[in-house]
N, CA, C and O atoms as a printed pandas DataFrame, in Angstrom:
     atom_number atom_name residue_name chain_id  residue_number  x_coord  y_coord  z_coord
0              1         N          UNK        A               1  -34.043   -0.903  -10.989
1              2        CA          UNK        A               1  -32.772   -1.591  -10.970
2              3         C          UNK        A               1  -32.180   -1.481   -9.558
3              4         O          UNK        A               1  -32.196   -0.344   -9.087
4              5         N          UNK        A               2  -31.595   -2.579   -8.702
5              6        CA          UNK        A               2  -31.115   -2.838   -7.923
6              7         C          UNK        A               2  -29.473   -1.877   -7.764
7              8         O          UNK        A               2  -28.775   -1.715   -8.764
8              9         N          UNK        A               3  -29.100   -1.384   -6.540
9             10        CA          UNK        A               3  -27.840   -0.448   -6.265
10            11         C          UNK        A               3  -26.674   -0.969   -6.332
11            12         O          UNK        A               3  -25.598   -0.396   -6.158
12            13         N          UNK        A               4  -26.963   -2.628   -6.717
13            14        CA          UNK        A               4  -25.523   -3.361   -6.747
14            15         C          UNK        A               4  -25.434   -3.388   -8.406
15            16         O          UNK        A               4  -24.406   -3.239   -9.067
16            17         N          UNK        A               5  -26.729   -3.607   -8.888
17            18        CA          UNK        A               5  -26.111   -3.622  -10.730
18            19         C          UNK        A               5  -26.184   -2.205  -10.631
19            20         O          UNK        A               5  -25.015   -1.935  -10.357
20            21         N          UNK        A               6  -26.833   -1.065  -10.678
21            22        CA          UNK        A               6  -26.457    0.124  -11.145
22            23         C          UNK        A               6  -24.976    0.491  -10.668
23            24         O          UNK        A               6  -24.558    1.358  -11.436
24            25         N          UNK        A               7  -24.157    0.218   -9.840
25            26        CA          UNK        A               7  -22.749    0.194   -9.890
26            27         C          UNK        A               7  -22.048   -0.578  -10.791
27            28         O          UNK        A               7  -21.045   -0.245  -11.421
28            29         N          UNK        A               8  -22.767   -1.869  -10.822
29            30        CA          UNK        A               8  -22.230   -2.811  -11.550
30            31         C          UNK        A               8  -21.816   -1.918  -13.091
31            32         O          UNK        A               8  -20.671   -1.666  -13.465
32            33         N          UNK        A               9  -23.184   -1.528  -13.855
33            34        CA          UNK        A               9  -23.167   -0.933  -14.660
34            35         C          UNK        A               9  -21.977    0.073  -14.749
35            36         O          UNK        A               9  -21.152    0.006  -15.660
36            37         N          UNK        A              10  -21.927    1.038  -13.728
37            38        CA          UNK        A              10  -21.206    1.774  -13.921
38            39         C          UNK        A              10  -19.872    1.846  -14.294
39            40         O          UNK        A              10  -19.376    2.587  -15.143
40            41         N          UNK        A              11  -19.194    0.809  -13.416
41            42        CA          UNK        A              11  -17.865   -0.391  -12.924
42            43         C          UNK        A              11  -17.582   -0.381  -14.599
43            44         O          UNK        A              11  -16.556    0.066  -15.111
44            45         N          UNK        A              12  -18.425   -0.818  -15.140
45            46        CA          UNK        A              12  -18.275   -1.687  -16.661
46            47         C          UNK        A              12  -18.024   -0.221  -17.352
47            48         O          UNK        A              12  -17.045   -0.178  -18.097
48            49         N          UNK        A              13  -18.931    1.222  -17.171
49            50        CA          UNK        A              13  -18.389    1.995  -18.298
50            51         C          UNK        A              13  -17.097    2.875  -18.026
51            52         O          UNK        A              13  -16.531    3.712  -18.730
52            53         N          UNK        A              14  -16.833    2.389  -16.757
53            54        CA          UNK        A              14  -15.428    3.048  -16.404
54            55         C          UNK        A              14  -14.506    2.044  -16.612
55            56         O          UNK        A              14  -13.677    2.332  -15.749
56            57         N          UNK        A              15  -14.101    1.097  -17.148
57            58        CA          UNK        A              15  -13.108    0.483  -17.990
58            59         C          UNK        A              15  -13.267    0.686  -19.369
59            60         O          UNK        A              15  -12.344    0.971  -20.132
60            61         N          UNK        A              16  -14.880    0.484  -19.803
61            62        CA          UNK        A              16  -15.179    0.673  -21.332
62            63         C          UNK        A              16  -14.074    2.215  -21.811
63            64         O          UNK        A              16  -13.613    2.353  -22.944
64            65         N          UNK        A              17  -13.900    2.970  -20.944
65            66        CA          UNK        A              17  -13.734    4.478  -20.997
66            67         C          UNK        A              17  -12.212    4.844  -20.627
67            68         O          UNK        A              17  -11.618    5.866  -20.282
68            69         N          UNK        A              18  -11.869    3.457  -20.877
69            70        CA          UNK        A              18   -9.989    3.836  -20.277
70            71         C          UNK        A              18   -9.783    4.224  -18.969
71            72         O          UNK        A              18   -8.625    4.476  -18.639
72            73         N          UNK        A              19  -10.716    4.330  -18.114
73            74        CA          UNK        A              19  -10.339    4.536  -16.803
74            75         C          UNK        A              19  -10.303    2.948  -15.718
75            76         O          UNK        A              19  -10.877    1.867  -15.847
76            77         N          UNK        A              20   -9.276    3.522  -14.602
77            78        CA          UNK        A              20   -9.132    2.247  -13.975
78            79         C          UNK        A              20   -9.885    2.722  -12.651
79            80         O          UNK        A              20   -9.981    3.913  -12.357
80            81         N          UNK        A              21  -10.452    1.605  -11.814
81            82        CA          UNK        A              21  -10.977    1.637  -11.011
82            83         C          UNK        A              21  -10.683    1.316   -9.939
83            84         O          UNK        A              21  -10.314    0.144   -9.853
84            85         N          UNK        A              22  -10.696    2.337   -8.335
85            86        CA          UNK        A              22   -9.764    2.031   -7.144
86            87         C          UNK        A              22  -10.271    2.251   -6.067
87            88         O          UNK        A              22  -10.328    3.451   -5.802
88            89         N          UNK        A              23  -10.698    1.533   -5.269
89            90        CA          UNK        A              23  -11.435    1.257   -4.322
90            91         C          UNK        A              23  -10.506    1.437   -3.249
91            92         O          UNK        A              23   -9.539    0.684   -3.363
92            93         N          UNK        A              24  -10.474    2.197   -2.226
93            94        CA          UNK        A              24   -9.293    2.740   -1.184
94            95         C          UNK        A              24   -9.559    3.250   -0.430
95            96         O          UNK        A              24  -10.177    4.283   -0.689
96            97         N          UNK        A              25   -9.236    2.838    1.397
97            98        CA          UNK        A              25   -9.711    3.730    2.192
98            99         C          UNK        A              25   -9.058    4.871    2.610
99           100         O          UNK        A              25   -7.860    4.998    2.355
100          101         N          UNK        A              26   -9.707    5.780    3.255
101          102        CA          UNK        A              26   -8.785    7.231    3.698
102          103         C          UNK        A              26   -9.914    7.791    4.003
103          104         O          UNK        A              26  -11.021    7.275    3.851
104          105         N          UNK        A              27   -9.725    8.678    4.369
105          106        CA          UNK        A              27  -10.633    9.949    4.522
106          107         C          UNK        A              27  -10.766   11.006    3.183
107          108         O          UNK        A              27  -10.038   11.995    3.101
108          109         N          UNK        A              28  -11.873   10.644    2.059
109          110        CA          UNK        A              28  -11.893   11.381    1.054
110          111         C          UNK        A              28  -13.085   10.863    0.700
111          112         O          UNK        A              28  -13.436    9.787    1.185
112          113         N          UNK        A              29  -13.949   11.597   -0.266
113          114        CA          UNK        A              29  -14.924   11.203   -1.242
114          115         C          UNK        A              29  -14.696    9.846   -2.531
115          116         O          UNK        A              29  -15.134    8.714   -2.741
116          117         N          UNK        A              30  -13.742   10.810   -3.153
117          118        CA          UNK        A              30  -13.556    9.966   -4.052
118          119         C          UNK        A              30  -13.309   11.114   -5.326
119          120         O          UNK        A              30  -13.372   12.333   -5.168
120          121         N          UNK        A              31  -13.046   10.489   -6.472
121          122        CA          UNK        A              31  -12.675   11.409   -7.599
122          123         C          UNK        A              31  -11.141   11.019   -8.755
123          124         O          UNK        A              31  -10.139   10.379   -8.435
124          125         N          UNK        A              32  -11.391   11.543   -9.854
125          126        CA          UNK        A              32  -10.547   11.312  -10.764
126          127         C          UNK        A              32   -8.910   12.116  -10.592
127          128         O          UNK        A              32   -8.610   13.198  -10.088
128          129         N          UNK        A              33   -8.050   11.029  -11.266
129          130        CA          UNK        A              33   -6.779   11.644  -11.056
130          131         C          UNK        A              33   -5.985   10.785  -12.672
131          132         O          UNK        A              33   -6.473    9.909  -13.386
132          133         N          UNK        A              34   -4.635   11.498  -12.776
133          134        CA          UNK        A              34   -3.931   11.102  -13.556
134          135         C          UNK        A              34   -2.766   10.221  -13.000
135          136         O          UNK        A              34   -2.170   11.004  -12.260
136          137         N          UNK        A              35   -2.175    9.129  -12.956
137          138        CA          UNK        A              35   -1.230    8.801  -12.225
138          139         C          UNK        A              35   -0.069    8.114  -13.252
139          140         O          UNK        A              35   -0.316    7.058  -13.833
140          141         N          UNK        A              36    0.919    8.654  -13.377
141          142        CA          UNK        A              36    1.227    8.407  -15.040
142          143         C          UNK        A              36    1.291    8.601  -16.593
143          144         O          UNK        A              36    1.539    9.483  -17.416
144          145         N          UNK        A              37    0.914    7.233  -16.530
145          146        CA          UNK        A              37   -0.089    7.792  -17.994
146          147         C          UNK        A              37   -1.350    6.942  -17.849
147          148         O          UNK        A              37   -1.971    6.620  -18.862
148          149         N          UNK        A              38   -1.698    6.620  -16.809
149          150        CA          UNK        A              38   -3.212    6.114  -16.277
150          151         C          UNK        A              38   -4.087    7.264  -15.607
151          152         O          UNK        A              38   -3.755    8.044  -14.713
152          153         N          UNK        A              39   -5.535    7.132  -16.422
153          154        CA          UNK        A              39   -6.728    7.719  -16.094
154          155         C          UNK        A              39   -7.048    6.865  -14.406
155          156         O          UNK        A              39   -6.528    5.754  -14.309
156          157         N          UNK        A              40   -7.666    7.252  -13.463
157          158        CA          UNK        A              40   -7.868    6.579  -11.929
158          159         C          UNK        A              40   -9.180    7.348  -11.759
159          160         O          UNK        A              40   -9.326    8.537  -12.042
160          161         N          UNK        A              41  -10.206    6.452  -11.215
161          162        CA          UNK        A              41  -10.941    6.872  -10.256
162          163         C          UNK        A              41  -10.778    5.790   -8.852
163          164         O          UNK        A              41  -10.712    4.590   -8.588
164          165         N          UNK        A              42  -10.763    7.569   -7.976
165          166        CA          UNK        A              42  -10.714    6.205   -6.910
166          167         C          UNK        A              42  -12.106    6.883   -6.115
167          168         O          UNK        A              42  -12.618    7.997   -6.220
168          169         N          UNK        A              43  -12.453    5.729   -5.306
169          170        CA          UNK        A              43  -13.728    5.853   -4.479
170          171         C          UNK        A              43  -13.247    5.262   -3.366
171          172         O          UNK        A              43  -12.351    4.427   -3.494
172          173         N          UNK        A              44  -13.824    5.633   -1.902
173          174        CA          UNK        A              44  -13.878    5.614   -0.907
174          175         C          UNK        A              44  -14.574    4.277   -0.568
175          176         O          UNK        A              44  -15.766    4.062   -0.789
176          177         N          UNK        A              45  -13.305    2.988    0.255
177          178        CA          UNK        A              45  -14.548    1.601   -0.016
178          179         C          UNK        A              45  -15.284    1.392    0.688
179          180         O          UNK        A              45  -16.064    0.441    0.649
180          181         N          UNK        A              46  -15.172    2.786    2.050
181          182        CA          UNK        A              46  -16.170    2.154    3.263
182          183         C          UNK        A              46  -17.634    3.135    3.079
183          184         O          UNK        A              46  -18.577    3.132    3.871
184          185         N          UNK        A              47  -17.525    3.971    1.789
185          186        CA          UNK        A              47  -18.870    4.136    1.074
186          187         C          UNK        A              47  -19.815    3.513    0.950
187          188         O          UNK        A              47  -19.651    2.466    0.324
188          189         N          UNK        A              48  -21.054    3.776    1.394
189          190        CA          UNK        A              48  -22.253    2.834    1.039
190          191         C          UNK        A              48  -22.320    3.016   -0.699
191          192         O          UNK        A              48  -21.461    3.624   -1.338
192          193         N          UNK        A              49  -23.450    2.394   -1.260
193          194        CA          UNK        A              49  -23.655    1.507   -2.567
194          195         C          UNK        A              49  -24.055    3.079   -3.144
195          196         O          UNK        A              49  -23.468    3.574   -4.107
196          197         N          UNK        A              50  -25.018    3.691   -2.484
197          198        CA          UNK        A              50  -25.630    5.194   -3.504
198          199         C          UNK        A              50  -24.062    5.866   -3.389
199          200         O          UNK        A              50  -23.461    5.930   -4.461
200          201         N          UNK        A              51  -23.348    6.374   -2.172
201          202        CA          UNK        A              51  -22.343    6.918   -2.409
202          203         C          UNK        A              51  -20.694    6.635   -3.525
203          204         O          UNK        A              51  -19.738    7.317   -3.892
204          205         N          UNK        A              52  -21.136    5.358   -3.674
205          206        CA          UNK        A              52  -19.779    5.384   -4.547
206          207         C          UNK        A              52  -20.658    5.370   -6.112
207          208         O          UNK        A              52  -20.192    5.783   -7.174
208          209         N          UNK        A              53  -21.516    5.002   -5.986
209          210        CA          UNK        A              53  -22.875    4.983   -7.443
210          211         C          UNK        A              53  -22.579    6.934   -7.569
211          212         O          UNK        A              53  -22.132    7.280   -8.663
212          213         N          UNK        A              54  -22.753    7.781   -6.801
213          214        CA          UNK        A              54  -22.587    9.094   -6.759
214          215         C          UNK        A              54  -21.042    9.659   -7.164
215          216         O          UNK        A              54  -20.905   10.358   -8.168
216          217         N          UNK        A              55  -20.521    9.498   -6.776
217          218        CA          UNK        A              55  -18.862    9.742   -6.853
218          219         C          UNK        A              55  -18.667    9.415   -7.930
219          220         O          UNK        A              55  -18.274   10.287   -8.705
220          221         N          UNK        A              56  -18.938    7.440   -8.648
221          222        CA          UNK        A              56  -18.396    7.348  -10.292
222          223         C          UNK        A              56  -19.627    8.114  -11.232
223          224         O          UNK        A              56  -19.558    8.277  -12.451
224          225         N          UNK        A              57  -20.408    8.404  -10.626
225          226        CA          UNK        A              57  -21.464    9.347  -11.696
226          227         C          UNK        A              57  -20.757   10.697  -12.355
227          228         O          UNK        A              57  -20.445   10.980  -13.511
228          229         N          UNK        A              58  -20.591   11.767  -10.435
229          230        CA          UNK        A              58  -20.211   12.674  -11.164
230          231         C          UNK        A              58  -19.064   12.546  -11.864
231          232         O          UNK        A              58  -18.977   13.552  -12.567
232          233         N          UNK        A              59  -17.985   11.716  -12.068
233          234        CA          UNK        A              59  -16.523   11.560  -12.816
234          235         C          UNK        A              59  -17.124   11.120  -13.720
235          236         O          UNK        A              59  -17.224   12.118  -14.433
236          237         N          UNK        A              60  -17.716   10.168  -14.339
237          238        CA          UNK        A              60  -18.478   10.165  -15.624
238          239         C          UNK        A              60  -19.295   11.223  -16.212
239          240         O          UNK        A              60  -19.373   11.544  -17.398
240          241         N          UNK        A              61  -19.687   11.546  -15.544
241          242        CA          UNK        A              61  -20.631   12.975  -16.406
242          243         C          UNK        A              61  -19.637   13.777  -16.485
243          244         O          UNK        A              61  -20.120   14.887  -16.708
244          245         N          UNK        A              62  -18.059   13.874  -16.405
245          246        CA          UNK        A              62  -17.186   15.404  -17.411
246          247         C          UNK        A              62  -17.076   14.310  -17.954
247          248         O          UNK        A              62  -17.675   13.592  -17.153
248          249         N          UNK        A              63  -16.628   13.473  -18.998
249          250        CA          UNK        A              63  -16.348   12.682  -20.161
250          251         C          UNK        A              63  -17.665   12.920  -20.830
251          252         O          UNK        A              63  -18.770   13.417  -20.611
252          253         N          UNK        A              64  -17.049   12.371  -21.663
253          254        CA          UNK        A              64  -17.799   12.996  -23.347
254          255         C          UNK        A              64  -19.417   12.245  -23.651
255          256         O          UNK        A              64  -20.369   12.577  -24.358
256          257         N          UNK        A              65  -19.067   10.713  -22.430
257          258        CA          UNK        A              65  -20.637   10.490  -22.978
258          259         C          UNK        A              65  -21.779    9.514  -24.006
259          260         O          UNK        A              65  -22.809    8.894  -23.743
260          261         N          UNK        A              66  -21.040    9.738  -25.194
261          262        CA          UNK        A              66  -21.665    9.691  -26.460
262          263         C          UNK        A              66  -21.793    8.079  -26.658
263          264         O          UNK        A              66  -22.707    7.581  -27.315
264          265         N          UNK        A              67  -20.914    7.426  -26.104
265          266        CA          UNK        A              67  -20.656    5.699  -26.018
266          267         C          UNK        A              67  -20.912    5.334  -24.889
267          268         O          UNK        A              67  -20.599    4.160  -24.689
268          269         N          UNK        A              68  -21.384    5.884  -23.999
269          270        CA          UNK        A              68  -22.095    5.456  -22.618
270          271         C          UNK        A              68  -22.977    4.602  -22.658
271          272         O          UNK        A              68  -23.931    5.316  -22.969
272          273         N          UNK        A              69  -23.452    3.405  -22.558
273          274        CA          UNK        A              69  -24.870    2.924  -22.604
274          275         C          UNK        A              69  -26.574    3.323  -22.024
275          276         O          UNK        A              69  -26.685    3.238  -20.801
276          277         N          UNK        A              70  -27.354    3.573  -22.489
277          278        CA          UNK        A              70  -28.398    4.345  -21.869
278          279         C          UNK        A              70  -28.825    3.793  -21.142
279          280         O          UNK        A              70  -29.839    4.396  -20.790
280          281         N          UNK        A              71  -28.658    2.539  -20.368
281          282        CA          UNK        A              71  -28.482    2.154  -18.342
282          283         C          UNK        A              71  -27.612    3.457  -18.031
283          284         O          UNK        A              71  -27.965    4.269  -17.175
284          285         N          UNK        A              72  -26.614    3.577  -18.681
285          286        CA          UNK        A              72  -25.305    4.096  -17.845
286          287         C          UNK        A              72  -25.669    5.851  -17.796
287          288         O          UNK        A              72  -25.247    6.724  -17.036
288          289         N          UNK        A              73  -26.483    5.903  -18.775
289          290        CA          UNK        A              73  -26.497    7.731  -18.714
290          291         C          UNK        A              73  -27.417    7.842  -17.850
291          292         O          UNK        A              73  -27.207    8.700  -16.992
292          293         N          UNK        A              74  -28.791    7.013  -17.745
293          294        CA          UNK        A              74  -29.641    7.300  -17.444
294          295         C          UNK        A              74  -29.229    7.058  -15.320
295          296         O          UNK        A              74  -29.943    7.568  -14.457
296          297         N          UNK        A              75  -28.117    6.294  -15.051
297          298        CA          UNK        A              75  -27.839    5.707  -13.691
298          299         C          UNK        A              75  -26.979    7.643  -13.706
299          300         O          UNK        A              75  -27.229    8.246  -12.663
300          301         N          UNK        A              76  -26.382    8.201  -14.415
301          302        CA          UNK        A              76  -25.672    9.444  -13.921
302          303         C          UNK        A              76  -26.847   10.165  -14.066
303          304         O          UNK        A              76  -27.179   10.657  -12.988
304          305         N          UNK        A              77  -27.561   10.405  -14.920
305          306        CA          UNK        A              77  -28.716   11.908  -14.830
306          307         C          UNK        A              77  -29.555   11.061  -13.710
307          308         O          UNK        A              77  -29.773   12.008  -12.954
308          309         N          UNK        A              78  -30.281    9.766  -12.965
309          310        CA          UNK        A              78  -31.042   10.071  -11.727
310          311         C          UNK        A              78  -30.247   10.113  -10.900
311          312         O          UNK        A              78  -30.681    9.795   -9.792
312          313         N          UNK        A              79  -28.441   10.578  -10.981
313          314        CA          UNK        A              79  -27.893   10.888  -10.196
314          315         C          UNK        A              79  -27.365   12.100   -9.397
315          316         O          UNK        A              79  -26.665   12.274   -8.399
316          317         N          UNK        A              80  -28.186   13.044  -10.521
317          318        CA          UNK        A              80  -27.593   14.658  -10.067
318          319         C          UNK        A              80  -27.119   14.743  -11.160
319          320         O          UNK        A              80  -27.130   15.970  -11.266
320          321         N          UNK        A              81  -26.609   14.307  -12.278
321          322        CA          UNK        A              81  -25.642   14.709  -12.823
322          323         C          UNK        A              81  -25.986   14.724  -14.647
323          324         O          UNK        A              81  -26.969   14.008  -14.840
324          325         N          UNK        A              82  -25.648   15.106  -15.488
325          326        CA          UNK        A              82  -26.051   15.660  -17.096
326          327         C          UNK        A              82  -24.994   14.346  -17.918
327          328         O          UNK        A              82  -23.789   14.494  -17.710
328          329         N          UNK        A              83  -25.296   13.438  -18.576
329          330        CA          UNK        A              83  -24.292   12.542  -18.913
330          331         C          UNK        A              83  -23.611   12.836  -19.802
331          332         O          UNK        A              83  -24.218   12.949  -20.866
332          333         N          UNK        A              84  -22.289   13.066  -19.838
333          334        CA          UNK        A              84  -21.638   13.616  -21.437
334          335         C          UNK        A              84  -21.293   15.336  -20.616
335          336         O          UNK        A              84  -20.384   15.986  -21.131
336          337         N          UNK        A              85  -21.539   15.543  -20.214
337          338        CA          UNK        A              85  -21.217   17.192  -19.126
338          339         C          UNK        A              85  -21.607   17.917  -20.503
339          340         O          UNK        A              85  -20.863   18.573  -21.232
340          341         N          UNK        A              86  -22.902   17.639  -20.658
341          342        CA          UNK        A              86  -23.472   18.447  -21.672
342          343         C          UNK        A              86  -24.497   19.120  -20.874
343          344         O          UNK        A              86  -25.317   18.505  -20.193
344          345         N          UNK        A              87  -24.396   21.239  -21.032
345          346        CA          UNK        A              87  -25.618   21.824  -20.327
346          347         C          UNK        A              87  -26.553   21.304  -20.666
347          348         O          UNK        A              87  -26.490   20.523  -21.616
348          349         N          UNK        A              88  -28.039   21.612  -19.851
349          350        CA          UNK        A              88  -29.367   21.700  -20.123
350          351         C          UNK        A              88  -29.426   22.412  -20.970
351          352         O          UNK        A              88  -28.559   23.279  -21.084
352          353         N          UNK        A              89  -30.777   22.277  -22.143
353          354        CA          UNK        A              89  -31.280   23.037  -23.145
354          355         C          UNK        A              89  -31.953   24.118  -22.759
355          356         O          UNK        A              89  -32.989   23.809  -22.172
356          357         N          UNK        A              90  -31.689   25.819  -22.904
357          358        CA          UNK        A              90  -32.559   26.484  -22.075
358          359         C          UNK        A              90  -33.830   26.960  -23.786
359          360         O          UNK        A              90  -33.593   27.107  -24.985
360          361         N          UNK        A              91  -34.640   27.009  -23.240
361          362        CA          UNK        A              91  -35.834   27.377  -24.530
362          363         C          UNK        A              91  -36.327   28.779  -24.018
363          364         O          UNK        A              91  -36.592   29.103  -22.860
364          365         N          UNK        A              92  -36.395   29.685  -25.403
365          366        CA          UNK        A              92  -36.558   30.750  -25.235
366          367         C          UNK        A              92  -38.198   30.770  -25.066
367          368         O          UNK        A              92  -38.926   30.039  -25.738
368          369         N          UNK        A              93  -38.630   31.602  -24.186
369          370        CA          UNK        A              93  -40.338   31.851  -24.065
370          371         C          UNK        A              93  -40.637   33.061  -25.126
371          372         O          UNK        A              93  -41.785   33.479  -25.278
């Protein structure tokens, strides 16, 4: 999948998810906030395509997950990140 739909994707589960989406320059990464009574992610717009794909990953992976689409989990776990901020399974030897 191409770095413009795997954002694309993403774009889509961060409204699906009550959050609004804010594209803004400054000097910052990016990351979730409350402003109100609005959920915000904002991302950094002079970010390249993996970096803001990185930034709405990890803010999606602490939410719960479970209604994510499996494009969308699978775009946060090859991102670094566990979808649903659910640990790894450790198995006893």
């Amino acid at each position: 999948m191409k770095k413009q739909k795997k954002l694309e994707v993403l774009e889509k589960t961060v409204g699906e998810n009550g959050y609004k989406l804010r594209y803004e320059k400054g000097n910052f990464l990016g990351g979730d906030c409350r402003l109100r009574e609005n959920n915000i992610i904002v991302v950094n717009k002079f970010l390249p395509v993996e970096g803001k794909i990185h930034t709405i990953a990890r803010v999606l992976s602490k939410l719960d997950g479970s209604d994510f689409s499996d494009e969308a989990k699978k775009i946060i776990e090859d991102s670094g990140f566990t979808a649903g901020n659910q640990l790894p399974l450790i198995e006893n030897e």
